[in-house]
C-alpha positions as semicolon CSV with decimal commas, in nm:
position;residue;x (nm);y (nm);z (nm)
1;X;4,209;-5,121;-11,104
2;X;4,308;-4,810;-10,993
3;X;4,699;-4,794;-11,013
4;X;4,630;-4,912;-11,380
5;X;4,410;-4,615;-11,451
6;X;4,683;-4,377;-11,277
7;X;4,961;-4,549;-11,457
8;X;4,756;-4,514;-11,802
9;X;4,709;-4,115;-11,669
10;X;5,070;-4,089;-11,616
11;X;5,178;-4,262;-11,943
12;X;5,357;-4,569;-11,719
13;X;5,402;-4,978;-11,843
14;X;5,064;-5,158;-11,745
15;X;5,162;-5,546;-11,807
16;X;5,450;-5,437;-12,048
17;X;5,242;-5,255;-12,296
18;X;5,351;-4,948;-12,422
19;X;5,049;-4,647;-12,330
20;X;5,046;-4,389;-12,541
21;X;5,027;-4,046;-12,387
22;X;4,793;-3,757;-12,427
23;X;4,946;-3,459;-12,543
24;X;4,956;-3,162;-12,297
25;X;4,616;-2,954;-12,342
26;X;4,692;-2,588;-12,496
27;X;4,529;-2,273;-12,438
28;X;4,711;-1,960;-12,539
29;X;4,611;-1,588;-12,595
30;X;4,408;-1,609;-12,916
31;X;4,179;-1,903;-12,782
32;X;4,116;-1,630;-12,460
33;X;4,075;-1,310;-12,684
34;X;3,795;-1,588;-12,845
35;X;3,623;-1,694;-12,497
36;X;3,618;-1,306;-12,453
37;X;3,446;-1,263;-12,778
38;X;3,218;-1,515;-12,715
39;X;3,070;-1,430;-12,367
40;X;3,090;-1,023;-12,536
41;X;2,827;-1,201;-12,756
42;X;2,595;-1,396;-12,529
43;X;2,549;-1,121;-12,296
44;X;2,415;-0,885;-12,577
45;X;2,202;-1,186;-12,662
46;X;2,002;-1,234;-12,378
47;X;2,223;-1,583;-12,326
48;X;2,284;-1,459;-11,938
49;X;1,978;-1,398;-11,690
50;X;1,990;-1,141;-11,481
51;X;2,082;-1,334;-11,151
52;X;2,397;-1,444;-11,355
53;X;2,490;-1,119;-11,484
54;X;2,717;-1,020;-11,194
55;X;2,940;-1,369;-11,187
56;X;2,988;-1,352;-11,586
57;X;3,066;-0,955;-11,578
58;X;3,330;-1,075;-11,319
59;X;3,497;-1,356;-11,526
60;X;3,448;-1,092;-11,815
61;X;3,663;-0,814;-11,615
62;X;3,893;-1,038;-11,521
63;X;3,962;-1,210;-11,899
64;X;3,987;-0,853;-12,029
65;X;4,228;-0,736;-11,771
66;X;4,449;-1,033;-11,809
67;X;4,471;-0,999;-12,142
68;X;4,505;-0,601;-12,131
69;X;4,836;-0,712;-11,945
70;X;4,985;-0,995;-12,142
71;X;4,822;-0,986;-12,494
72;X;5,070;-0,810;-12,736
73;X;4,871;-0,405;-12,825
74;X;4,784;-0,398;-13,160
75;X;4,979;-0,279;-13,395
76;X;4,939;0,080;-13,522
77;X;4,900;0,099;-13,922
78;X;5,085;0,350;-14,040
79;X;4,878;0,632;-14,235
80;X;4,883;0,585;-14,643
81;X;5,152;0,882;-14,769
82;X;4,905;1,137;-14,932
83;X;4,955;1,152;-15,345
């Protein structure tokens, strides 16, 4: 039963029948700069008690800092030419 359920994992013939395969999970910047958002939001909220406070600053620092690094800066707007 188990080498089926690794085949069916691994997208391999069980008994000649064709498994489909999952597509490969995605995560890329935007769904971060969300997550980031998100815990930004349930700390102000009160979501977090105090004893968990340190741990989800860390993950916190950590997000931000990664995506200080890779996410693209944004984009200046240039100021409107005065008439």
């Amino acid at each position: 039963m188990e080498n089926i359920e690794q085949a069916q994992l691994t997208g391999q013939d069980v008994g000649g029948e064709p498994v489909a395969t999952q597509p490969a999970p995605e995560l890329n910047i935007s769904d971060l700069q969300n997550i980031r958002a998100i815990i930004d939001t349930a700390t102000r909220r009160g979501a977090f008690g105090a004893a968990e406070m340190s741990a989800v600053g860390g993950v916190f620092d950590r997000l931000n800092t990664f995506l200080s690094a890779v996410a693209p800066a944004p984009a200046e707007q240039p100021a409107p030419a005065a008439e």
